[in-house]
C-alpha positions as YAML, in Angstrom:
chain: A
units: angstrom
residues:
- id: 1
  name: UNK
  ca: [99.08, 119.40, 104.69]
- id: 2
  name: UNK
  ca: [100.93, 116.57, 102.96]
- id: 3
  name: UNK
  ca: [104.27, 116.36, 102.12]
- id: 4
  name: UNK
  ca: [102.91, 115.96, 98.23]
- id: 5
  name: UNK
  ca: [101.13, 118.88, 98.80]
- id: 6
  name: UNK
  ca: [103.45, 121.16, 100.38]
- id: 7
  name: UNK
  ca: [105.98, 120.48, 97.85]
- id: 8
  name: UNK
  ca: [104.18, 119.88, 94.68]
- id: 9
  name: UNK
  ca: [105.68, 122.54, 92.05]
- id: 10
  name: UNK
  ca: [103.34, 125.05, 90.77]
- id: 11
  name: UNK
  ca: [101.88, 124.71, 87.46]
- id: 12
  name: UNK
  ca: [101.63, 128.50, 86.17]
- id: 13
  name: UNK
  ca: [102.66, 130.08, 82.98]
- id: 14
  name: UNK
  ca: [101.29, 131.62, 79.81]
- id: 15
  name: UNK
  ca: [100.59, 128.04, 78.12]
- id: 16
  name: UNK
  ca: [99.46, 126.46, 80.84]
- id: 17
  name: UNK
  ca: [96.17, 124.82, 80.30]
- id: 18
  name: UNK
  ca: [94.12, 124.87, 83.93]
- id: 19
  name: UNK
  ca: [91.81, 122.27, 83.23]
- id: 20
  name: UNK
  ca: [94.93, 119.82, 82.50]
- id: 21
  name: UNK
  ca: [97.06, 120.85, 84.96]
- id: 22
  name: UNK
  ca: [93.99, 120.38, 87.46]
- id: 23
  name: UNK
  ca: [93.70, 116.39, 85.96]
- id: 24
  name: UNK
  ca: [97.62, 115.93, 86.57]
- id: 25
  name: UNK
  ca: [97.15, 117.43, 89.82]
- id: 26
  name: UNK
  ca: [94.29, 115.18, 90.63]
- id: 27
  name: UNK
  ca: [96.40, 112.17, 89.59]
- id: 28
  name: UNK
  ca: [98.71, 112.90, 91.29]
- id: 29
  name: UNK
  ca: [97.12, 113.15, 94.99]
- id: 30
  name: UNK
  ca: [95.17, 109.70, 93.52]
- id: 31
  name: UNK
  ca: [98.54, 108.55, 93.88]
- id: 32
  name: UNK
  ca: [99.14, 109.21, 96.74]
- id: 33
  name: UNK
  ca: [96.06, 107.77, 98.28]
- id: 34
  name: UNK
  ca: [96.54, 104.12, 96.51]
- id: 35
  name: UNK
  ca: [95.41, 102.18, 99.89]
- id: 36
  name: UNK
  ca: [91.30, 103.29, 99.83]
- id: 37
  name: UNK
  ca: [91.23, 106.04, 97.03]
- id: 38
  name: UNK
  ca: [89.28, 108.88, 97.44]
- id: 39
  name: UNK
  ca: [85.78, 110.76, 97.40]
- id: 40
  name: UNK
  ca: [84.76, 112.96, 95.33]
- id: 41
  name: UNK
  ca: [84.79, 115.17, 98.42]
- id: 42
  name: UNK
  ca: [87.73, 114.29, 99.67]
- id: 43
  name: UNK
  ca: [89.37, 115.15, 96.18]
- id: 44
  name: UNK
  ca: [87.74, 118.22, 96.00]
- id: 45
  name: UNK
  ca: [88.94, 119.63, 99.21]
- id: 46
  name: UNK
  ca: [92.51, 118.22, 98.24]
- id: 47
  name: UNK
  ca: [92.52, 119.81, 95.00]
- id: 48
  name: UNK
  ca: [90.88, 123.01, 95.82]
- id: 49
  name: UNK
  ca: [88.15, 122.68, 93.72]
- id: 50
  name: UNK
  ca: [84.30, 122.42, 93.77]
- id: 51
  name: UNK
  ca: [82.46, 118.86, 94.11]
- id: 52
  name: UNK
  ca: [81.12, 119.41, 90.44]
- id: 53
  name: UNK
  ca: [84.03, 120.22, 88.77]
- id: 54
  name: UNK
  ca: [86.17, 117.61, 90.57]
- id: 55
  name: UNK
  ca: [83.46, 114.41, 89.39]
- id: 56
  name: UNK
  ca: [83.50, 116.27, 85.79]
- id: 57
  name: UNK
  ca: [87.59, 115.86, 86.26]
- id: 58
  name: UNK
  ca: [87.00, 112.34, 87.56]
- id: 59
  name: UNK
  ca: [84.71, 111.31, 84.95]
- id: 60
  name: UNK
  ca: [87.03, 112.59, 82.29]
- id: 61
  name: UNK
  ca: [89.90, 110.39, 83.36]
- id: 62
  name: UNK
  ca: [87.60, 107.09, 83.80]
- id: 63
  name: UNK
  ca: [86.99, 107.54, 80.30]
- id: 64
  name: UNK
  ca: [90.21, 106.01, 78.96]
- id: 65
  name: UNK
  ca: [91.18, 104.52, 82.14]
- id: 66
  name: UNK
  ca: [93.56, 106.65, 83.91]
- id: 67
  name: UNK
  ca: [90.59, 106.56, 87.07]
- id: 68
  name: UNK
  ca: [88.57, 103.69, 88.17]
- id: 69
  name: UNK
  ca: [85.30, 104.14, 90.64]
- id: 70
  name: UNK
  ca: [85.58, 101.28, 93.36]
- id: 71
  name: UNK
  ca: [82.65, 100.48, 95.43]
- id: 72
  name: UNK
  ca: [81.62, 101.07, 98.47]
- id: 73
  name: UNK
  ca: [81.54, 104.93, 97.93]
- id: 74
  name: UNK
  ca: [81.69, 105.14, 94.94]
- id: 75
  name: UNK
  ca: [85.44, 105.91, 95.88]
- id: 76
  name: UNK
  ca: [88.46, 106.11, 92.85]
- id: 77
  name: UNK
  ca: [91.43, 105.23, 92.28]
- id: 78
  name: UNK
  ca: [94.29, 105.01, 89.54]
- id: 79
  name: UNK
  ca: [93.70, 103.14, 86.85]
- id: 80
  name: UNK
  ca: [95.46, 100.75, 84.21]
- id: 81
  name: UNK
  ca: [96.34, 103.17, 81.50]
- id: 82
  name: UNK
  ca: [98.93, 104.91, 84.29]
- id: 83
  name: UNK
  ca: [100.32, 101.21, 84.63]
- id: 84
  name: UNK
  ca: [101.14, 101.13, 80.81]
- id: 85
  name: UNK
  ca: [102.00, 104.97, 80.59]
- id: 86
  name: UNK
  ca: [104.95, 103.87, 83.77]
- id: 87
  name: UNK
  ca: [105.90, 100.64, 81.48]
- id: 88
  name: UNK
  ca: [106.26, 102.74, 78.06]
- id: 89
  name: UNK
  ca: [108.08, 105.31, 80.01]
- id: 90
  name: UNK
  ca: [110.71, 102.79, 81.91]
- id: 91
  name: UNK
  ca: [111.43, 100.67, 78.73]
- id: 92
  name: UNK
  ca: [112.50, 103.95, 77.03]
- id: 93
  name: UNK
  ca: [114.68, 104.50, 79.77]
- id: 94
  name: UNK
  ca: [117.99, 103.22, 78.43]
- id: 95
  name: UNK
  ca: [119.92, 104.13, 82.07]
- id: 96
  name: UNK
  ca: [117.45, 101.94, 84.14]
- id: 97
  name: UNK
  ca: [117.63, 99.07, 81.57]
- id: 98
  name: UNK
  ca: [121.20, 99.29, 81.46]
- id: 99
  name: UNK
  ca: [121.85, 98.90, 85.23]
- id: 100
  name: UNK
  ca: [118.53, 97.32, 86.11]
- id: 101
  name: UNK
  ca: [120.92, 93.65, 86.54]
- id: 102
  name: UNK
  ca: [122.88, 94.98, 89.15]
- id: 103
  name: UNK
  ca: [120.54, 96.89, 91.40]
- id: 104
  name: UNK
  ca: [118.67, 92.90, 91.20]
- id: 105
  name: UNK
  ca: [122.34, 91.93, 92.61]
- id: 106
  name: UNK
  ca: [122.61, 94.25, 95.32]
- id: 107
  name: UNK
  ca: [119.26, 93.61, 96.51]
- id: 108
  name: UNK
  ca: [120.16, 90.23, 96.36]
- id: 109
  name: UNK
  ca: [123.09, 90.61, 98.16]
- id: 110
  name: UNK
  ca: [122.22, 92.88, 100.78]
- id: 111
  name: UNK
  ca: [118.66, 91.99, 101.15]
- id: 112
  name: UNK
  ca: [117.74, 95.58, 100.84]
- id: 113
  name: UNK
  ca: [115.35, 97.28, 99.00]
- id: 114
  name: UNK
  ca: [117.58, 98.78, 96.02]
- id: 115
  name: UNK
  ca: [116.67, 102.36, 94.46]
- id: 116
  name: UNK
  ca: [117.70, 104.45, 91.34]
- id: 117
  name: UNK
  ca: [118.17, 108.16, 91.18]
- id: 118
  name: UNK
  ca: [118.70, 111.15, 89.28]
- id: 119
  name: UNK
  ca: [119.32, 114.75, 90.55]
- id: 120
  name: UNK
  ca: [116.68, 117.24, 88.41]
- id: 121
  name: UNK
  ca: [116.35, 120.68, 89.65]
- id: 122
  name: UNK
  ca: [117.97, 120.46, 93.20]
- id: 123
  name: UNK
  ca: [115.83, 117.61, 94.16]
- id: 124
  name: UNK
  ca: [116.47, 113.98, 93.44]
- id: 125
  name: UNK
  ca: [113.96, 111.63, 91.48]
- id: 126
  name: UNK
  ca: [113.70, 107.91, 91.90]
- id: 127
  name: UNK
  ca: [113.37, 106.72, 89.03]
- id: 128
  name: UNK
  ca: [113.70, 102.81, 89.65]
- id: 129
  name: UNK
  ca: [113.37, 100.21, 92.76]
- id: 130
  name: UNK
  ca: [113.92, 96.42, 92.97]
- id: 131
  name: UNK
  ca: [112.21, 95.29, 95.61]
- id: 132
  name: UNK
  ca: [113.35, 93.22, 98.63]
- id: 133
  name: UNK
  ca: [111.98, 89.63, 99.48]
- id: 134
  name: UNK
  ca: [110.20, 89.28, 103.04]
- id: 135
  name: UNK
  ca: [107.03, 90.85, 104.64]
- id: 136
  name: UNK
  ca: [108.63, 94.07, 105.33]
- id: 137
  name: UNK
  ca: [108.02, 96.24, 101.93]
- id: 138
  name: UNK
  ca: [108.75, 99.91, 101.89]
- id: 139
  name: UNK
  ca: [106.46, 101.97, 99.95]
- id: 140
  name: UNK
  ca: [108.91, 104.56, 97.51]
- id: 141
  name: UNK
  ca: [106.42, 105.81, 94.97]
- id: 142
  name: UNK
  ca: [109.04, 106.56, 91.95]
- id: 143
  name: UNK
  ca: [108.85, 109.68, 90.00]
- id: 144
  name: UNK
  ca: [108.44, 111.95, 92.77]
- id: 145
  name: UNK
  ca: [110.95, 114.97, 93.27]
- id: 146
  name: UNK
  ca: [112.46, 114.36, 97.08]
- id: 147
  name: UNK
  ca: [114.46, 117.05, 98.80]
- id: 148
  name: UNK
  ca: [117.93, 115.99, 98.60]
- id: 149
  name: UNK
  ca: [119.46, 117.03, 102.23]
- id: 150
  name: UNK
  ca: [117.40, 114.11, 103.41]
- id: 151
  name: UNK
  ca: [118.11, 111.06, 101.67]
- id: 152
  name: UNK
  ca: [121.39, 109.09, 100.97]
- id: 153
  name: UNK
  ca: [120.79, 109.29, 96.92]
- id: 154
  name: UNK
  ca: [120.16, 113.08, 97.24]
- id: 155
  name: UNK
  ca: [122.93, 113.51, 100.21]
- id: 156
  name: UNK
  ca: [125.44, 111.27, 97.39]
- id: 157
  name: UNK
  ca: [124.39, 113.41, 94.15]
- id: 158
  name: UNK
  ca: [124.39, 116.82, 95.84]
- id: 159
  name: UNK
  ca: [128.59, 115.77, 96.80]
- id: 160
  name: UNK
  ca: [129.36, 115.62, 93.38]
- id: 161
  name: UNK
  ca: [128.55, 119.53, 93.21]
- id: 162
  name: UNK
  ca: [130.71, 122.11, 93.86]
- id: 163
  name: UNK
  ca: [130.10, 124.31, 97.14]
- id: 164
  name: UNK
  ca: [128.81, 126.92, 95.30]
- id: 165
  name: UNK
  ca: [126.15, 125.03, 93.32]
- id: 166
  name: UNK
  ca: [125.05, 123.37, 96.58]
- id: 167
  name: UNK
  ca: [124.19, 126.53, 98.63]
- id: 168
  name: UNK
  ca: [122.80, 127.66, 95.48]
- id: 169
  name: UNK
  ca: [120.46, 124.32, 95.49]
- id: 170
  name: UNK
  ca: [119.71, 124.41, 99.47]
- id: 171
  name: UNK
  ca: [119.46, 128.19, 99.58]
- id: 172
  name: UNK
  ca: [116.24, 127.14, 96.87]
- id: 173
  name: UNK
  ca: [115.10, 124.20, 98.17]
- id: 174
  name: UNK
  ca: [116.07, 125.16, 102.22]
- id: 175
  name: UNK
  ca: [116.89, 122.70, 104.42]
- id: 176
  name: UNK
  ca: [113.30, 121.80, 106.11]
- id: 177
  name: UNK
  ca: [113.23, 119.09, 109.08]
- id: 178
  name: UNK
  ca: [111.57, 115.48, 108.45]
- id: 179
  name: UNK
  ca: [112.69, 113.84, 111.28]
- id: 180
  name: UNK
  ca: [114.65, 114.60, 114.92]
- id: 181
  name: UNK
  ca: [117.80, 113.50, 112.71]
- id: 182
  name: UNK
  ca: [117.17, 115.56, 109.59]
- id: 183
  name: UNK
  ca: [120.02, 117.73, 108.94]
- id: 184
  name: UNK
  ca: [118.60, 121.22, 109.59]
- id: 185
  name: UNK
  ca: [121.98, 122.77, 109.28]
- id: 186
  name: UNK
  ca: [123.84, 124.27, 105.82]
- id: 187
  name: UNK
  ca: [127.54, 123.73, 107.98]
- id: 188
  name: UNK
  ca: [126.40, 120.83, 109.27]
- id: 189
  name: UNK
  ca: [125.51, 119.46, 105.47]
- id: 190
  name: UNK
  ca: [128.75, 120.49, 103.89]
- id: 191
  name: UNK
  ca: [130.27, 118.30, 106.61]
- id: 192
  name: UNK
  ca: [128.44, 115.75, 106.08]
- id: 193
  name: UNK
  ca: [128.85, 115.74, 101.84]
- id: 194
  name: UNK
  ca: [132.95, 116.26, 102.51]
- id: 195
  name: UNK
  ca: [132.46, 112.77, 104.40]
- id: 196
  name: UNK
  ca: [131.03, 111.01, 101.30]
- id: 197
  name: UNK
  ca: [133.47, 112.54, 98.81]
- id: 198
  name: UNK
  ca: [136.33, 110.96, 101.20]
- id: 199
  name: UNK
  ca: [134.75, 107.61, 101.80]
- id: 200
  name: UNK
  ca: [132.33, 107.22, 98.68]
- id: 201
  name: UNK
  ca: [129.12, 106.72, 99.55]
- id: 202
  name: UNK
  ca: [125.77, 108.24, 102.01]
- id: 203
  name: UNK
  ca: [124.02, 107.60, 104.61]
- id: 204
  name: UNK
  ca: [120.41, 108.40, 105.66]
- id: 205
  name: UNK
  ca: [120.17, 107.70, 109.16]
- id: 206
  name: UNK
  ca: [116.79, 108.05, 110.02]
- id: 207
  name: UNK
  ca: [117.01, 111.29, 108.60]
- id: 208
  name: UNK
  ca: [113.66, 110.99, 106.28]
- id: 209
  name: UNK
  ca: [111.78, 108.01, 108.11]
- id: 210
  name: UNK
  ca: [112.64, 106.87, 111.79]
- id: 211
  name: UNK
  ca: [113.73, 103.59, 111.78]
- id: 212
  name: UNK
  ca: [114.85, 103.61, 108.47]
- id: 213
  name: UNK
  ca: [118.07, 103.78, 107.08]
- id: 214
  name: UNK
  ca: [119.52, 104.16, 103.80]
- id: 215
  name: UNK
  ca: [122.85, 104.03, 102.25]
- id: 216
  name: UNK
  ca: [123.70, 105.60, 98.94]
- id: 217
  name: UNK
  ca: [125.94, 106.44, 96.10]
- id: 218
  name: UNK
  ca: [126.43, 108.22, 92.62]
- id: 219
  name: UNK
  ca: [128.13, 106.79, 90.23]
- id: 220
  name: UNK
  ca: [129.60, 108.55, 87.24]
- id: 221
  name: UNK
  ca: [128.35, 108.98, 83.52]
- id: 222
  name: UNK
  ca: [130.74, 108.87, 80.11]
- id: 223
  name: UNK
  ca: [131.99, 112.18, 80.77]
- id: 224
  name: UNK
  ca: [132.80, 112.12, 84.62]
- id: 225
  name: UNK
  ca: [130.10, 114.09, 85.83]
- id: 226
  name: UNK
  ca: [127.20, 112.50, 87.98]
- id: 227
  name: UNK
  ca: [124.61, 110.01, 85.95]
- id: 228
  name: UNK
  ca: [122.95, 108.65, 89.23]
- id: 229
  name: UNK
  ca: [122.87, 107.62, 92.56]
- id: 230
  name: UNK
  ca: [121.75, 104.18, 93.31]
- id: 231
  name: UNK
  ca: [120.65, 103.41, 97.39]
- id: 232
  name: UNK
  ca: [119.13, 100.41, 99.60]
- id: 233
  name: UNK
  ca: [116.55, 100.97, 102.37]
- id: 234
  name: UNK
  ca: [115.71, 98.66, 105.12]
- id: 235
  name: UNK
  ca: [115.52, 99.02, 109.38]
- id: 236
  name: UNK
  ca: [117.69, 100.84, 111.32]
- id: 237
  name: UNK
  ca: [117.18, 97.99, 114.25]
- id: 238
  name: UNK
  ca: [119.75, 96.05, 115.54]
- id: 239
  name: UNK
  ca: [122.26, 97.35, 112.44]
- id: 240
  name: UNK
  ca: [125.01, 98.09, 113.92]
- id: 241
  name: UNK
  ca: [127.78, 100.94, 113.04]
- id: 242
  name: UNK
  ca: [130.53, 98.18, 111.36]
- id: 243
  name: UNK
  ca: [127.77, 97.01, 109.59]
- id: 244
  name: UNK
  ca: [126.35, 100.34, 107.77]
- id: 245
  name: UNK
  ca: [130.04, 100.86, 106.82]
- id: 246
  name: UNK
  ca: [130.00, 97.42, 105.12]
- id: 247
  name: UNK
  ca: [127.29, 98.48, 103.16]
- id: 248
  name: UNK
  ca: [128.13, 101.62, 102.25]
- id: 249
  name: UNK
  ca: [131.23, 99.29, 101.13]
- id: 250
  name: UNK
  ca: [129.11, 97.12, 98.64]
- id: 251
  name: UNK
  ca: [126.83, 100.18, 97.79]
- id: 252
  name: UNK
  ca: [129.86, 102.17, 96.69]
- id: 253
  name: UNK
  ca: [131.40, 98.67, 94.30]
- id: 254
  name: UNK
  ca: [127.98, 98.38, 92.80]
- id: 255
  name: UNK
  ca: [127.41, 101.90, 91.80]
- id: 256
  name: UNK
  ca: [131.41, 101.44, 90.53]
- id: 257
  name: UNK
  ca: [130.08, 98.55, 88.20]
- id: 258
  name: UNK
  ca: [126.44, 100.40, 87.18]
- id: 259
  name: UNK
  ca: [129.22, 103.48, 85.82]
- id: 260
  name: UNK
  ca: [131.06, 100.64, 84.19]
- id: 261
  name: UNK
  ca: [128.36, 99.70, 82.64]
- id: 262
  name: UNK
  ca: [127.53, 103.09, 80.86]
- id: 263
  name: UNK
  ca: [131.00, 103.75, 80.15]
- id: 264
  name: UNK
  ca: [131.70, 105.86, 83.25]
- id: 265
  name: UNK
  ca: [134.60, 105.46, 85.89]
- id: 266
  name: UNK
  ca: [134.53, 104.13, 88.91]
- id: 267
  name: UNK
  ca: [134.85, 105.64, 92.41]
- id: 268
  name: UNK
  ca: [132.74, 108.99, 93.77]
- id: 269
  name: UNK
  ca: [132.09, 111.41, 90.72]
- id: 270
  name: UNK
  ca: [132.69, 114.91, 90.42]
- id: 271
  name: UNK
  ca: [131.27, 117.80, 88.80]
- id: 272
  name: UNK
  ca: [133.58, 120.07, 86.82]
- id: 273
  name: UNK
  ca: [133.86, 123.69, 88.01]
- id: 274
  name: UNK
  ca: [131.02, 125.73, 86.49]
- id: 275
  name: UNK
  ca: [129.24, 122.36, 84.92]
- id: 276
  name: UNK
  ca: [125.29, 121.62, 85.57]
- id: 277
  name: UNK
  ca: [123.45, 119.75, 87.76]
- id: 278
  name: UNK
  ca: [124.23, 116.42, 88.19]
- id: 279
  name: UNK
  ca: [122.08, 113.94, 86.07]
...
């Protein structure tokens, strides 16, 4: 089972029409499948569904181009109206526009792939990504919810909570294992988030990916409370420790001038005792 699959919310309730939550669903594992597409029979066994149903769902979508059939196969894949449904949807984002300039910079700087995130119901949601220059690209799909024990944005949001709220988050979203260095443990967490409220910013050490390593940090909103977290990703190889602590350095003074930029503070925010989730 994939990790989209395993952790894909359920789409139940009185209103909830079947038929379209069975197209979003379908999207969605499309989306997940960008390199060849799929089958109808692969899609059908993903989705749970019959082979008839699935090429009526399939056909429906090709329609006004949210699917395209590719040949040999016929195999399918997303199409161009999701393109300009992801455009409409960032420009009316005024956050990313606002601090779009210096997540360019610190990829610039750092040579990192640069990332944008928000903390929606205990998981975080990358909403952005500037890419880095080079050969080496890392593939982030945006809009998907990530558990946040596991990455440096989700590690950096979840310290602006109080205790409380994060047991409350973790005892929800449990602390499942990615990687040999995932953080399995809820001590061994709180540890770890008392580190980044003293020094400021995350790290992801090969915690989600091995050889990957991230370094994050929120960054505070008008009224002092977590906006975002902004983070870079490259390889863990041949980095070593005084040089993760120089970026968590330049992470932390970017995500100071992104909360600037909003009309937030700088430094590591804080959430105020019995305030929502951050973001």
């Amino acid at each position: 089972m994939s990790e989209l699959e395993s952790e894909a919310p359920a789409r139940e309730g009185k209103y909830v029409v079947q038929s379209v939550a069975r197209c979003l669903r379908l999207l969605e594992l499309l989306g997940t499948h960008t390199a060849d597409g799929l089958s109808v029979t692969e899609a059908a066994r993903l989705l749970g569904g019959s082979k008839s149903a699935t090429f009526a769902l399939l056909q429906t979508l090709i329609v006004d181009d949210f699917v395209v059939e590719v040949s040999p196969g016929p195999r399918y894949r997303l199409g161009p109206a999701i393109l300009r449904l992801a455009d409409s949807h960032v420009r009316s984002l005024p956050l990313i526009e606002a601090v779009r300039p210096v997540m360019r910079a610190l990829t610039t700087e750092t040579g990192w792939t640069s990332r944008l995130a928000v903390f929606e119901h205990g998981h975080a949601v990358f909403m952005d990504r500037v890419d880095a220059g080079g050969t080496i690209r890392f593939f982030t799909p945006l809009g998907r919810r990530e558990l946040p024990h596991r990455s440096s944005a989700g590690k950096a949001m979840l310290a602006t909570l109080p205790e409380t709220q994060v047991r409350a988050i973790i005892a929800e979203t449990g602390l499942p294992q990615r990687t040999r260095q995932t953080i399995t443990n809820l001590d061994a967490l709180m540890e770890d988030l008392a580190l980044i409220r003293v020094r400021g910013f995350a790290v992801d050490d090969e915690e989600d990916d091995e050889g990957v390593l991230c370094v994050g940090a929120a960054f505070a909103d008008r009224d002092g409370t977590c906006a975002a977290a902004v983070s870079i990703t490259g390889l863990k190889s041949g980095v070593p420790a005084w040089r993760i602590q120089e970026l968590g350095r330049l992470v932390r003074a970017h995500a100071d001038r992104m909360a600037e930029v909003i009309g937030g503070q700088p430094g590591h925010p804080y959430a105020a005792p019995g305030n929502g989730a951050a973001g």
